[in-house]
C-alpha positions as CSV (number, residue, x, y, z in Angstrom):
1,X,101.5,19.9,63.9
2,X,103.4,23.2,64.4
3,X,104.9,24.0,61.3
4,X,106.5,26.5,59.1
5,X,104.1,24.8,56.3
6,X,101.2,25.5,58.6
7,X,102.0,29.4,58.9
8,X,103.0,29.8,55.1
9,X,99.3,28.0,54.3
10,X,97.4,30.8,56.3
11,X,99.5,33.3,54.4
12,X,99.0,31.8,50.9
13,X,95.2,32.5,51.7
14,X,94.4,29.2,53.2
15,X,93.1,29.4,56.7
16,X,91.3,26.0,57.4
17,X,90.7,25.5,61.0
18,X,94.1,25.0,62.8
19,X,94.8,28.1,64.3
20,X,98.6,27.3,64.9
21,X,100.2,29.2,67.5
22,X,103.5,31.4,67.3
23,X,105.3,35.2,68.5
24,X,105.6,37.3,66.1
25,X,106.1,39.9,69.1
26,X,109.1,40.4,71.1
27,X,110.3,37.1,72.1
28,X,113.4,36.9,74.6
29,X,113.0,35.7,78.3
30,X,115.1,35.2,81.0
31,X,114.8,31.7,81.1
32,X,116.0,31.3,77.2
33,X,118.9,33.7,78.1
34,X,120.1,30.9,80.7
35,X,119.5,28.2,78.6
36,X,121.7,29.4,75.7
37,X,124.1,32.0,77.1
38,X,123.0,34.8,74.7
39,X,122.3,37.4,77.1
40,X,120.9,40.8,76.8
41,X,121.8,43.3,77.0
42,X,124.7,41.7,74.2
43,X,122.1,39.6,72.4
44,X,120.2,42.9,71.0
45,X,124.1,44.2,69.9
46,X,126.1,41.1,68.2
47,X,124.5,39.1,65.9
48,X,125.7,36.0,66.7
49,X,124.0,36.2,70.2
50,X,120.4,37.7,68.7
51,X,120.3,35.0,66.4
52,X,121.1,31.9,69.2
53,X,118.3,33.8,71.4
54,X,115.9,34.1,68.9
55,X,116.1,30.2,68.4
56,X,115.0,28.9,71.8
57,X,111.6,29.5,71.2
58,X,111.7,26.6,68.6
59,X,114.9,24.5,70.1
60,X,112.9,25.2,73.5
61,X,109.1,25.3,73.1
62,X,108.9,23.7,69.7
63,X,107.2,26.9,68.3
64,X,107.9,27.1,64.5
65,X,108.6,31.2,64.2
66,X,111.7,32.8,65.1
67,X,112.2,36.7,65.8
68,X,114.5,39.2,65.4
69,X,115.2,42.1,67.1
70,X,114.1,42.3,70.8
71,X,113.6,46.0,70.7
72,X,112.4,49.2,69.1
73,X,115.5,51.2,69.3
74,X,117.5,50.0,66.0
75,X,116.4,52.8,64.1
76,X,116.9,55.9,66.7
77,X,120.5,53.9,67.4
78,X,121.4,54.6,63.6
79,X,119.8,57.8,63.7
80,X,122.3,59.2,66.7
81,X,119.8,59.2,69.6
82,X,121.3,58.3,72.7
83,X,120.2,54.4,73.8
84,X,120.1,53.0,76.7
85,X,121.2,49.2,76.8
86,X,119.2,47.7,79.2
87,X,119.9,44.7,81.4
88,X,119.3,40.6,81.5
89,X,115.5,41.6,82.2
90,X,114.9,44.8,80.3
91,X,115.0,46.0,76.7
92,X,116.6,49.0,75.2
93,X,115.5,52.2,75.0
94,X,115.8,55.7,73.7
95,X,117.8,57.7,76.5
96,X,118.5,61.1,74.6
97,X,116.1,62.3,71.9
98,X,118.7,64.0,69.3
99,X,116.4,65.9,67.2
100,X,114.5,67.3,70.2
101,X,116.6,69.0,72.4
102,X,115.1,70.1,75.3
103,X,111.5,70.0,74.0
104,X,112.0,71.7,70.8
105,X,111.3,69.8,67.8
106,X,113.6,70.6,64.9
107,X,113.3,70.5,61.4
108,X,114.4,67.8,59.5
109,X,118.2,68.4,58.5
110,X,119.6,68.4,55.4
111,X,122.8,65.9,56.3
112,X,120.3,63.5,57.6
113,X,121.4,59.6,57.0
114,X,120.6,58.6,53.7
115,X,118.3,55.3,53.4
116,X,121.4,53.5,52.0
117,X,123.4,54.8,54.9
118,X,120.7,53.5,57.4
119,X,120.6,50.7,56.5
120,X,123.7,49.9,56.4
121,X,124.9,51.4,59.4
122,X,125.4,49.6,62.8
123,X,122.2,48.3,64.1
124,X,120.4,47.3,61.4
125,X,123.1,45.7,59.9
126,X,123.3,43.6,63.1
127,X,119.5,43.1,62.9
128,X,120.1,41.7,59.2
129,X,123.2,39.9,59.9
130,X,121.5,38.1,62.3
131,X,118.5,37.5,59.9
132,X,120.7,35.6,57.5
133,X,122.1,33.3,60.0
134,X,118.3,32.5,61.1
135,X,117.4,32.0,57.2
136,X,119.4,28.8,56.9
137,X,117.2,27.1,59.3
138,X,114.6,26.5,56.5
139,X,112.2,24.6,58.3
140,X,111.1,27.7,60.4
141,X,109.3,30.9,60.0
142,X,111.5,34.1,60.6
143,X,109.8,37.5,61.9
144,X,111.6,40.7,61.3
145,X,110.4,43.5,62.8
146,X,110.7,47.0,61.6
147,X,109.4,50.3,63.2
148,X,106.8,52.3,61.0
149,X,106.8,56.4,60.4
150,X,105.3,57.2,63.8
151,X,107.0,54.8,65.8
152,X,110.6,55.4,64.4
153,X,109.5,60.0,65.3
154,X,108.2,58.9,68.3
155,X,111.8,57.4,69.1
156,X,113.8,60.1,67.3
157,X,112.1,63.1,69.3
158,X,109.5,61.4,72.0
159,X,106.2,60.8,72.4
160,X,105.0,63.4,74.2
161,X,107.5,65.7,72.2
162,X,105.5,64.3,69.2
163,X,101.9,64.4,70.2
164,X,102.5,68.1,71.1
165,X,104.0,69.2,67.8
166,X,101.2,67.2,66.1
167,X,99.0,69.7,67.8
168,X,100.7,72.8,67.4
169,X,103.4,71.8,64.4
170,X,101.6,69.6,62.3
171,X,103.6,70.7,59.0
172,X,106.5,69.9,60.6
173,X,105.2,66.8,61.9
174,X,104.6,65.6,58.4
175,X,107.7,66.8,57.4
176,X,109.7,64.1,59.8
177,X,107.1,61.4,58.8
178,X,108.1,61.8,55.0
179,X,111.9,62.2,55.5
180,X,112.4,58.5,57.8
181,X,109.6,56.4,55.3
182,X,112.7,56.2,52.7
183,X,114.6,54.7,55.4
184,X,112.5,52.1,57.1
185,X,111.0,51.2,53.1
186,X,114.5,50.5,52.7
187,X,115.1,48.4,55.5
188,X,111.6,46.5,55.7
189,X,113.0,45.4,51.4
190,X,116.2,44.7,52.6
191,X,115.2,42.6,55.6
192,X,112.6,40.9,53.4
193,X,115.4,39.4,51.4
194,X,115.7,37.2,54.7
195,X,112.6,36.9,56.3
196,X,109.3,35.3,55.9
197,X,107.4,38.0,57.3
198,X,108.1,41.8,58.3
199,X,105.9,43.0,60.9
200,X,105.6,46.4,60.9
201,X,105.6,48.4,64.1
202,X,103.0,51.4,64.5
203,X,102.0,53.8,67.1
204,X,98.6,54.1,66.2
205,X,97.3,53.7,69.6
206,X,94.1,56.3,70.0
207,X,95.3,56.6,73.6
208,X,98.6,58.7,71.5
209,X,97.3,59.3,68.4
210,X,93.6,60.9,68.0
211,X,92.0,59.0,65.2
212,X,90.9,62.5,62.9
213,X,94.6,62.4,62.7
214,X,95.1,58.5,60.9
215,X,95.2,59.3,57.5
216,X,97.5,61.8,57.3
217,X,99.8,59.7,59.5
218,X,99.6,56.3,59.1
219,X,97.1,56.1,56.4
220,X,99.6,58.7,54.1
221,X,103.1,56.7,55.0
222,X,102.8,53.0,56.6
223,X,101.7,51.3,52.9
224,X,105.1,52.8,51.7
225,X,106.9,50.4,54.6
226,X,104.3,47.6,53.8
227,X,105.5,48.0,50.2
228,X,108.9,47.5,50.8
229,X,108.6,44.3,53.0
230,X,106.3,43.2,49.9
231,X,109.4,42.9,47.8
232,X,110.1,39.1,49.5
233,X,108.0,39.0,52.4
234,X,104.6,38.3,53.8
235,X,104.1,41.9,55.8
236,X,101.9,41.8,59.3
237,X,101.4,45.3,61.7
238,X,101.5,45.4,65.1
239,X,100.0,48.2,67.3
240,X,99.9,48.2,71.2
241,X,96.9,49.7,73.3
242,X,93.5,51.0,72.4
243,X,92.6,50.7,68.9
244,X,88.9,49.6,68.6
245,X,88.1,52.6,66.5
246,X,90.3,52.6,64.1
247,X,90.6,48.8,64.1
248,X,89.3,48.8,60.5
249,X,91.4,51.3,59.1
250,X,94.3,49.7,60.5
251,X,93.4,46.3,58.5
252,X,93.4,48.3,55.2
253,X,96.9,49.7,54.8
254,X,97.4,46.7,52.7
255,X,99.1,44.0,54.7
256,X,98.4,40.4,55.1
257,X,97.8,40.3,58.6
258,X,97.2,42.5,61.6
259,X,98.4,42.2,65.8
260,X,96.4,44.3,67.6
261,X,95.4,44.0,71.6
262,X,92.1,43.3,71.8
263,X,91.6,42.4,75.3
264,X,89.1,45.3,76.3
265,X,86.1,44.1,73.8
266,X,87.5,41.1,72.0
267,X,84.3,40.0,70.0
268,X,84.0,44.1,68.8
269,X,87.5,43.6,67.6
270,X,86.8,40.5,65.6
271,X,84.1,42.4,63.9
272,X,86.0,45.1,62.8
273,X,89.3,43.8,61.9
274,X,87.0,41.5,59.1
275,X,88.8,39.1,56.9
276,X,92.5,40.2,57.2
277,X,94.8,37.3,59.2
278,X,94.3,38.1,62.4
279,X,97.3,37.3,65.1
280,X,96.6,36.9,68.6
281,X,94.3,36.4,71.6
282,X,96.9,35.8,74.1
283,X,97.7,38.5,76.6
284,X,101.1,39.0,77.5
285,X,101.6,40.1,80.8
286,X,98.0,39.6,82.2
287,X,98.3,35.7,81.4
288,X,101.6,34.3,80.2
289,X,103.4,36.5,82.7
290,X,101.2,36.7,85.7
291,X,99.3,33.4,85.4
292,X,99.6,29.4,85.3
293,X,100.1,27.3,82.1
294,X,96.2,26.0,82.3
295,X,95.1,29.7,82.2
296,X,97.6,29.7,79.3
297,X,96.1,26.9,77.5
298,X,92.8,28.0,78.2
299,X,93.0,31.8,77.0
300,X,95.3,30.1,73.4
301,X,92.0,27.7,73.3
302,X,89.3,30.7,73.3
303,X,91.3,32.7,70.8
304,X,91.2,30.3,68.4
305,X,87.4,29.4,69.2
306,X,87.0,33.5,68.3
307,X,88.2,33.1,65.3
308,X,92.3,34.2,65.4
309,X,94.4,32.5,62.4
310,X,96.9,32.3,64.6
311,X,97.2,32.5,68.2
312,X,100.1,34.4,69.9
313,X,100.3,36.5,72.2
314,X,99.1,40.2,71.5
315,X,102.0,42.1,72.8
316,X,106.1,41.3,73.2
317,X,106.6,38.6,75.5
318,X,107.3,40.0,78.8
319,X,111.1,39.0,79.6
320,X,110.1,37.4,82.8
321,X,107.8,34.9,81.9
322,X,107.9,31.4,82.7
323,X,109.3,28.6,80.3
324,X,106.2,26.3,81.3
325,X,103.8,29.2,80.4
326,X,105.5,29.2,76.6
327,X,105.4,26.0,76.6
328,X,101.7,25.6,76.8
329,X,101.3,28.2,74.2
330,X,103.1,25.8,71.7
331,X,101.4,23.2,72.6
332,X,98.1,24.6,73.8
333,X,96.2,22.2,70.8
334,X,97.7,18.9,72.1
335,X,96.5,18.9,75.9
């Protein structure tokens, strides 16, 4: 059984022992694109063709979560950064940072969008648009994802430009973190009006963010997002790359459940992430991109052994990877 049920049990605070597996994570591949004829870069710009691409992984693999969008850059698109708008292969991303021209970090304006404008303006509306054509399909699980504080500054005036002024600027730093929470709050509620689940994505990575600075930036402004998918929603995070040491701090912003990559010490992971769902086990590129669908089957198999609720892979599904690979992921507890 792969079920919508199955997902909304572990949710409702009923784990049991069948570790379903699902993407929550990015989920668009080339070989979906050619089976339905919702291409990107389109399919991450009209609604119509996000929501048919989001639905292969079910109509294709059989899995029973659908996801929507394929990116990170709805939120620095309706913000006025420049975006680039990708290819068949390749997602989206930030091309111009508007807020940081030529290394300089502004202040917040005062004619910044308003959270009712944001959300209503271009690309989220497609992103919720497309949410609402996904909802009819009852029988499945629908994942919208939604940048957090330091994901959404990262985009509006870049990482590096970011870590530096955390640094040297940490006022104004917190500044820009305070002034976009309103915004994504808003869109994480609104979305949740659709969705299942809104997985909130942070940059909380210790390889970016040093961990003496976690509470005043995720620990002061992610709850506020995780609120606001509350409103209708199950609410999971997501954070790609090193995290071991603030694994547990990252389980107790007050979500249901928690993505992290835990590839480089998976059993240390497991210990500190505790009782909070855990989603994952299944590396994206090193195994359902570079290798067979046995190694796929195998790796789904020992992340549920470990003790994940439910077993996807720990990043966005690389664009490139093989239908057979997916295919084993859904089905990894049948063979």
């Amino acid at each position: 059984m792969n079920s919508k049920d199955e997902i909304v049990r572990i949710f409702d605070g009923d784990k049991g022992d069948s570790h379903p597996p699902a993407i929550f994570t990015q989920t668009g591949t080339v070989g979906q694109m050619d089976a339905c004829g919702a291409y990107w870069p389109d399919a991450n710009f009209d609604a119509g063709k996000m929501a048919e691409l989001a639905l292969q992984t079910n109509r294709m693999f059989g899995f029973a979560t659908v996801r929507v969008p394929f990116c990170i850059t709805v939120d620095a698109d309706a913000f006025g950064c420049g975006i680039y708008p990708g290819s068949k292969d390749a997602q989206p991303s930030v091309e111009t940072f508007r807020y940081c021209p030529e290394g300089e970090v502004l202040d917040v304006p005062e004619d910044l969008l308003t959270p009712e404008e944001f959300v209503t303006s271009k690309r989220p509306s497609i992103v919720k648009d497309a949410a609402d054509m996904l909802a009819k399909n009852e029988d499945l699980f629908l994942v919208a994802a939604v940048n957090g504080p330091m994901a959404c500054v990262n985009n509006l005036l870049g990482m590096e430009n970011t870590m530096m002024a955390l640094m040297m600027e940490p006022e104004k730093m917190y500044s820009w973190l305070k002034a976009v929470t309103p915004h994504l709050t808003e869109f994480s509620r609104v979305l949740s009006e659709s969705a299942d689940c809104i997985m909130i994505i942070e940059e909380a990575s210790s390889e970016f963010t040093p961990p003496e600075y976690f509470d005043d930036v995720f620990g002061a402004y992610t709850p506020k997002v995780i609120e606001g998918a509350h409103k209708g929603a199950f609410c999971t995070t997501h954070t790609c790359g090193e995290t071991l040491d603030i694994a547990d701090r990252l389980c107790s912003l007050g979500q249901d459940g928690v993505s992290l990559q835990t590839d480089s010490d998976p059993e240390a992971y497991m210990q500190a992430m505790g009782e909070i769902i855990k989603l994952g086990g299944v590396e994206p590129v090193a195994t359902l991109l570079m290798k067979g669908p046995n190694d796929v089957l195998a790796q789904a198999r020992q992340a549920a052994e470990r003790g994940f609720d439910i077993v996807t892979p720990e990043c966005g599904v690389p664009p490139q990877t093989p239908n057979e690979n997916l295919m084993a992921l859904a089905h990894y507890r049948e063979n």
